[in-house]
C-alpha positions in Angstrom: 0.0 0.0 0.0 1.2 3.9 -0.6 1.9 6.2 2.0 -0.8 8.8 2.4 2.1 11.2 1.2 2.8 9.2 -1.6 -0.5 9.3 -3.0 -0.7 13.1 -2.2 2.5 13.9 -4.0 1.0 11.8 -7.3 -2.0 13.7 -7.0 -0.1 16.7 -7.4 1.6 15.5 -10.5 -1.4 14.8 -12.4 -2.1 18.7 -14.0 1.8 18.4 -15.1 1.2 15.0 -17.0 -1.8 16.5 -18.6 0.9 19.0 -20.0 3.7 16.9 -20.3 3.0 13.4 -20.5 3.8 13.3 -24.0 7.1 14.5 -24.3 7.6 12.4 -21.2 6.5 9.0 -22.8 8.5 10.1 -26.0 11.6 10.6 -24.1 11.2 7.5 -22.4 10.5 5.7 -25.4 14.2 7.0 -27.1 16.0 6.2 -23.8 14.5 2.2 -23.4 15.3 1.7 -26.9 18.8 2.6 -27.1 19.5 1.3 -24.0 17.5 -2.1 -24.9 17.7 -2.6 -28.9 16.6 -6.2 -28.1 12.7 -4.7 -27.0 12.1 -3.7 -30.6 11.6 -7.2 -30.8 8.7 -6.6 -29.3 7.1 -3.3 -30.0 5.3 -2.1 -33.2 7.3 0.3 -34.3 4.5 1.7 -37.2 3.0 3.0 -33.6 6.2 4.1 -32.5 7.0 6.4 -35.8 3.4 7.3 -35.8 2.5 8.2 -31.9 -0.2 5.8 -31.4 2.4 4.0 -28.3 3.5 7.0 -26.9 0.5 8.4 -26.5 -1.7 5.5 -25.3 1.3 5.2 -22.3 0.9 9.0 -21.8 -3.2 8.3 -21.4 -2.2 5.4 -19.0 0.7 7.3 -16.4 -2.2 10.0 -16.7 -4.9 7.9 -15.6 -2.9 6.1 -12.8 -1.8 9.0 -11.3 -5.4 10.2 -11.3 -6.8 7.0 -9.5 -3.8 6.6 -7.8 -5.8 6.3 -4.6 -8.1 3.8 -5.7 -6.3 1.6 -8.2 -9.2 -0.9 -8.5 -11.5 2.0 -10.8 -8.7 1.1 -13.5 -8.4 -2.4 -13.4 -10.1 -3.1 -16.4 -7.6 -0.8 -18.9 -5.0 -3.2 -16.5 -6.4 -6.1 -17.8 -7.0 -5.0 -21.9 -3.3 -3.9 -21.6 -2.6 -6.8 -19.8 -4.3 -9.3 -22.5 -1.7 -7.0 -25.0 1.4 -8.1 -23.1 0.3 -11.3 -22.7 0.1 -11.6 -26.1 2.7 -10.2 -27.7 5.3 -11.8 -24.5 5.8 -9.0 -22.3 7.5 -10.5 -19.0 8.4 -9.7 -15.4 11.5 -9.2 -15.9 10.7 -6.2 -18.7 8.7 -4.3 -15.4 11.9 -2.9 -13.8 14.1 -1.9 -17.0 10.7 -0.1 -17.7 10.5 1.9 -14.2 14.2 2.8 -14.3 13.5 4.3 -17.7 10.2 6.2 -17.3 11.6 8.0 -13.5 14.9 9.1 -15.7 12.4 10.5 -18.6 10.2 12.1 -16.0 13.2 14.1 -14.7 14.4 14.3 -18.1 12.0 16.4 -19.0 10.3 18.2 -15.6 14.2 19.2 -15.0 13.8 21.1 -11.5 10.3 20.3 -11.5 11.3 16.8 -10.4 12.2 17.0 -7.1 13.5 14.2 -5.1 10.1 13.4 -3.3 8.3 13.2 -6.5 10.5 11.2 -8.5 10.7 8.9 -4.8 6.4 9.0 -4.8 6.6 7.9 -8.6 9.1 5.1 -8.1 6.9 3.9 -5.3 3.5 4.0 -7.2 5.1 2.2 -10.0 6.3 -0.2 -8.5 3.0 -1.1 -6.8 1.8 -0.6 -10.5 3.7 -3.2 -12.2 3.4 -5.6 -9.6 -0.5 -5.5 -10.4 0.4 -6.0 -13.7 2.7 -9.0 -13.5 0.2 -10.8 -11.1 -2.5 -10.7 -13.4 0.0 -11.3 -16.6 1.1 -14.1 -14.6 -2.4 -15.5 -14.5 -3.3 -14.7 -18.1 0.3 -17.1 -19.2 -0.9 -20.0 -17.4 -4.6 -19.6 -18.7 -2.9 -19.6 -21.7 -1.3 -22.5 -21.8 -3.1 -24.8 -19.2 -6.3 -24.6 -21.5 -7.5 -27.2 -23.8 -5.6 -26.8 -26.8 -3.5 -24.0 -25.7 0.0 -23.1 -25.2 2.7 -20.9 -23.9 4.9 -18.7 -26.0 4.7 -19.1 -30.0 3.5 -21.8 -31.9 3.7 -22.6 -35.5 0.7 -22.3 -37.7 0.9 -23.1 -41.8 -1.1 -20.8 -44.0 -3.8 -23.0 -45.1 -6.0 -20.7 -48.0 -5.5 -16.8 -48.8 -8.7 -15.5 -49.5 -8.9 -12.0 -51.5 -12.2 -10.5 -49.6 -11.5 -7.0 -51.4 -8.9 -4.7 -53.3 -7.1 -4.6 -50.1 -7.8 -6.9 -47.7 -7.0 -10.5 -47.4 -8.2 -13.1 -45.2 -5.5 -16.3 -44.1 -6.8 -19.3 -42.9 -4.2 -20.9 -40.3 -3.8 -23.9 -38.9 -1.5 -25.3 -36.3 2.0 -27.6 -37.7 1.5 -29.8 -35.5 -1.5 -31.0 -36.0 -2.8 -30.6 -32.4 -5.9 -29.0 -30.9 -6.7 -25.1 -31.5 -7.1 -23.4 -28.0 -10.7 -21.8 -27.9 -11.5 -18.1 -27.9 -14.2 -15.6 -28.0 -15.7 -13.7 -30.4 -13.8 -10.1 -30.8 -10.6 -11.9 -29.2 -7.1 -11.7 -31.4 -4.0 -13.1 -31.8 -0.5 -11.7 -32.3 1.4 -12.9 -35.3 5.0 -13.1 -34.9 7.5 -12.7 -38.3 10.7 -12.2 -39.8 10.7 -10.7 -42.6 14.1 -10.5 -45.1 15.8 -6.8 -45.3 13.9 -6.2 -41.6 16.8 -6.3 -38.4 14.2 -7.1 -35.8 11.3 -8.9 -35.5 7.7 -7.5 -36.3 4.4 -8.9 -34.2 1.3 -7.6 -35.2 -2.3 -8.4 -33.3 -5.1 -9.3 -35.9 -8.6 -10.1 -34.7 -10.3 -13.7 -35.4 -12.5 -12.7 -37.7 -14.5 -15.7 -38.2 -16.6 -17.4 -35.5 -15.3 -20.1 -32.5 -15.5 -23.7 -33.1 -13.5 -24.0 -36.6 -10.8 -26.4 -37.6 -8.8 -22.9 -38.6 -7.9 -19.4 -37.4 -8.5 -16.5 -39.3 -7.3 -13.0 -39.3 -8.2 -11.0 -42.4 -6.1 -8.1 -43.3 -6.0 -4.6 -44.6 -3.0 -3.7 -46.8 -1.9 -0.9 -45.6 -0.7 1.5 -48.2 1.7 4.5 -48.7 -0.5 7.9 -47.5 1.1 11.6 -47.7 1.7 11.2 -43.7 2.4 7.1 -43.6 4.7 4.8 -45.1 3.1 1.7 -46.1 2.5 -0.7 -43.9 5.5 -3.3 -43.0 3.7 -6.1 -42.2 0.7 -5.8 -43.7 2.3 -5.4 -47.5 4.8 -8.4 -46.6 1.1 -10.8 -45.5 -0.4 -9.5 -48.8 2.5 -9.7 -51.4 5.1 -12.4 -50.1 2.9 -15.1 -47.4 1.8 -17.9 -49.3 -0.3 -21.1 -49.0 1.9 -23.7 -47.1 3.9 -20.8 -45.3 4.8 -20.9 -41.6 3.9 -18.2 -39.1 3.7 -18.0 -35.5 1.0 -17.4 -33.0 0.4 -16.8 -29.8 -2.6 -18.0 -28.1 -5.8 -15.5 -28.4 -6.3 -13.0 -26.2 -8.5 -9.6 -25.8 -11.1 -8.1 -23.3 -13.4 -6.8 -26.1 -16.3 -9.9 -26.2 -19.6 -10.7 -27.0 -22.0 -10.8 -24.2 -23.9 -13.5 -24.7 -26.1 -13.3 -21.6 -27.2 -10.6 -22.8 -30.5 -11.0 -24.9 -31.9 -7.5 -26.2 -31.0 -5.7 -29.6 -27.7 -6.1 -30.5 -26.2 -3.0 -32.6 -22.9 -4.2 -34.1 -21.3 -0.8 -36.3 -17.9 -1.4 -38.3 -15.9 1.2 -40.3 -13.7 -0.6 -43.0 -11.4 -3.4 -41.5 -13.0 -3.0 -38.5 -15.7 -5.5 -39.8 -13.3 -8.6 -38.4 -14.3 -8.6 -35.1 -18.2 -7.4 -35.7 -17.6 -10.6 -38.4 -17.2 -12.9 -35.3 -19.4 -11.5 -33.2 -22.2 -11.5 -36.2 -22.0 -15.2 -36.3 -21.5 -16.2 -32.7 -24.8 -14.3 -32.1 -26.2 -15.8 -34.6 -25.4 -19.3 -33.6 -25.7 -19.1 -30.0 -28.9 -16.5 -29.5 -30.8 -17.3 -32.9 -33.8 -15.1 -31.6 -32.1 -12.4 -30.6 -33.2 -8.7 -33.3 -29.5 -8.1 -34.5 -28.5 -4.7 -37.2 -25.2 -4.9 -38.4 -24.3 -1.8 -39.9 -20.8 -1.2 -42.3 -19.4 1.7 -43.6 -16.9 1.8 -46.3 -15.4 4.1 -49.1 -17.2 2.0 -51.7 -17.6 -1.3 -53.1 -13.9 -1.8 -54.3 -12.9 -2.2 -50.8 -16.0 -3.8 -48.9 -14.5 -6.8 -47.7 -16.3 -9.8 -46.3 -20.0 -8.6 -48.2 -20.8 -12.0 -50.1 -20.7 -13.5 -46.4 -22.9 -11.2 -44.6 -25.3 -11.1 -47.4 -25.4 -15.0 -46.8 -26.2 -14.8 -43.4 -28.8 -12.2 -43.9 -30.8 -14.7 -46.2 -30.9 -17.4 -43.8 -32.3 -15.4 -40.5 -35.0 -13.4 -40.6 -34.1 -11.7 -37.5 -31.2 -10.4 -38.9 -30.9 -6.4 -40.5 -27.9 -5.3 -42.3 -27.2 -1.9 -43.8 -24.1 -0.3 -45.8 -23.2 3.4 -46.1 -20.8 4.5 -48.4 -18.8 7.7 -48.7 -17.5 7.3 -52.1 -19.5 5.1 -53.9 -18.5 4.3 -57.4 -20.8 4.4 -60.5 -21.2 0.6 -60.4 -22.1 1.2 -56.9 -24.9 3.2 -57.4 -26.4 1.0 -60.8 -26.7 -1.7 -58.5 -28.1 0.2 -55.6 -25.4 -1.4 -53.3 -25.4 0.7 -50.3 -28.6 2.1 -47.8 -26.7 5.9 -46.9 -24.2 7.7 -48.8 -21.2 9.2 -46.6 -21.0 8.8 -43.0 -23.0 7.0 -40.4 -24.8 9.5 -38.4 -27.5 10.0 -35.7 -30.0 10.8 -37.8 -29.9 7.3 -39.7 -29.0 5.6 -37.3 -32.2 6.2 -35.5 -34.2 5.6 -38.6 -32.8 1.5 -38.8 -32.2 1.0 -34.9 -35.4 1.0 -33.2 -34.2 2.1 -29.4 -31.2 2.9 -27.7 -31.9 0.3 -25.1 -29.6 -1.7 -27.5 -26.1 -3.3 -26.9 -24.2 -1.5 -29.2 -20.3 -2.5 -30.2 -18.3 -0.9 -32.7 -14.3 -1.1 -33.9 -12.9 0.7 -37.4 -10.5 3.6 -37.4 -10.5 6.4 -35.0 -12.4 9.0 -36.7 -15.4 7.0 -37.3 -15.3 5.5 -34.1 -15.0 9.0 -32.3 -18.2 9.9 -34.6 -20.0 6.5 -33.3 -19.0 7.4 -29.9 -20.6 10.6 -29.6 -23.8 10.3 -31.5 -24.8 7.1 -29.1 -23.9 9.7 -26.3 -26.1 11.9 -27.4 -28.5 9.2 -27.9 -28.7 8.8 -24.6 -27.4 5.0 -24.7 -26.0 4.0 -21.2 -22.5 3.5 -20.8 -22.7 0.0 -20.0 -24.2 -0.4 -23.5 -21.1 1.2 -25.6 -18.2 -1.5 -26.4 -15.7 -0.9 -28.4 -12.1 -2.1 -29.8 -9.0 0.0 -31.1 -6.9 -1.7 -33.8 -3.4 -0.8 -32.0 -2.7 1.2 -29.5 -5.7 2.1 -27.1 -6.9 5.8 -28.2 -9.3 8.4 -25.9 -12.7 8.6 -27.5 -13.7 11.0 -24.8 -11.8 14.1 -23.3 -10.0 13.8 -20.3 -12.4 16.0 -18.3 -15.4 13.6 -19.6 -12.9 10.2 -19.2 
């Protein structure tokens, strides 16, 4: 437990961290690396160039500091960062070379600002930090691996079928090597995918959703080629899955993981709203729903650019004509010409309120949604001003957890 000092002098820190928490993560982000090249073994380094890490740690030293005096309120960000690490190998012993970094960035950059006694107060608060984190780590390894069909570490899987599903996205069908039982998982859950790719001095690992339902003979992760923009390279991994990974390929896996699941207790509306790739877990959950609660009122609703890059439609329309109960809609913000002759789409541009209310009958709905930020920002605040409860709003980043509220709302 922290001194009632301690937690007093972490309090205090909290309207500096709003300020410089950035620069702080970034800092400490420069320092671990060159001091550690082996982590980049480990971390994304797309979200390194682009931001996404730094700023997701910035959102989390923020938020611990603010509840540093009842840790419990946060336990469930512990545990989606904790499914992360899990996945992707995180270990004890990374905890300390961590701390040691992140103090030195904090006076780093807070120079006279950080006195003795706060640099003390933060070396004691993390520590009582990370040990909550490897506890429940520790758990989520042996869970892991003690489960029917799972295991610890990587595991070799051979790329069974490539499936195009769109002008850029692919779906891989994988299967383990040796032949043995796939661990189970639930829908919206992921796995990280571990390569080497030639020309690359470290390691990439990516985390890629299950996109089709439990209970197959096959895992798979369907994926988004992510192309050169003005203000991002193209994607490493993503254009290396698309162009170079072939049927009969190897890859390793670890064993799925992820908070972001389908109640399946729950029996009212289901609202399930995806914004281009972000259909792969709504996929999943779309079918386990289906499956499991096949009288349960369910409106899956996708946007996309345009029919070029709709992945996964032929599917959904083949659910759609075998239950009645299901309702599926498609909005489009650039639909093409062929697009509009065969009057593909329900909306064209974004998903808004307005619509929304027109196809989903109440707001007592459950209501879970996953694309890229912008739309999910957009998604976020129009069921907010719905007046859905907050209970009722689920939701998945691909990467790096982002804020979809302000800090003063959060």
């Amino acid at each position: 437990m922290l001194s009632n000092n301690t937690v007093a002098i972490i309090k205090s820190t909290v309207p500096v961290l709003e300020v410089h928490g950035l620069a702080i993560t970034k800092r400490f982000y420069e320092m671990l690396f060159t001091s550690h090249p082996e982590l980049l073994h480990i971390f994304n380094h797309a979200n390194q160039k682009q931001g996404r890490q730094q700023t997701a740690l910035a959102n989390t030293v923020y938020a611990a500091a603010l509840h540093i005096d009842r840790l419990p309120d946060i336990l469930p960000v512990v545990k989606q960062i904790a499914h992360k690490h899990r996945s992707l190998g995180v270990k004890a012993e990374h905890y300390p070379i961590v701390g040691h970094h992140l103090l030195q960035a904090i006076k780093d950059v807070l120079g006279d600002a950080a006195t003795d006694d706060i640099l003390q107060a933060w070396g004691e608060a993390y520590g009582v930090i990370a040990d909550v984190f490897i506890s429940v780590e520790a758990e989520m390894y042996e869970e892991a691996k003690r489960q029917s069909g799972g295991w610890d570490g990587w595991r070799a899987f051979t790329v069974e079928r490539k499936v195009e599903e769109s002008d850029v996205i692919d779906s891989f069908y994988l299967v383990p090597q040796d032949g043995g039982a796939l661990a189970a998982y639930e829908a919206g859950q992921y796995i990280s995918i571990k390569l080497e790719i030639p020309g690359e001095t470290y390691t990439h690992i990516r985390q890629y959703t299950l996109s089709d339902a439990p209970g197959n003979p096959y895992y798979r992760i369907t994926v988004k080629r992510e192309n050169t923009l003005q203000d991002r390279p193209a994607g490493i991994v993503s254009v290396y899955l698309h162009e170079q990974l072939r049927q009969g390929d190897t890859v390793w896996l670890s064993a799925p993981a992820g908070e972001f699941t389908l109640n399946k207790e729950d029996e009212r509306p289901l609202v399930l709203l995806s914004g281009g790739v972000g259909i792969t877990p709504m996929l999943s959950m779309l079918r386990t729903a289906l499956e499991r609660q096949p009288g349960r009122d369910i409106t899956f609703i996708h946007a996309a650019q345009n029919g070029d890059v709709h992945a996964m439609r032929q599917e959904v329309e083949a659910l759609h004509k075998k239950h009645d109960k299901l309702k599926v809609y498609y909005a489009y913000n650039q639909p093409t010409l062929r697009d509009r002759e065969q009057h593909a789409f329900h909306k064209e541009g974004h998903v808004d309120l307005a619509w929304l209310q027109t196809i989903v009958a109440s707001p007592d709905s459950s209501f879970y949604f996953c694309g890229p930020v912008p739309f999910m920002k957009t998604v976020y605040g129009m069921l907010n001003e719905w007046g859905v409860a907050a209970d009722d709003i689920r939701y998945e980043f691909f990467g790096p957890s982002d804020s979809l509220a302000s800090k003063s709302e959060a």
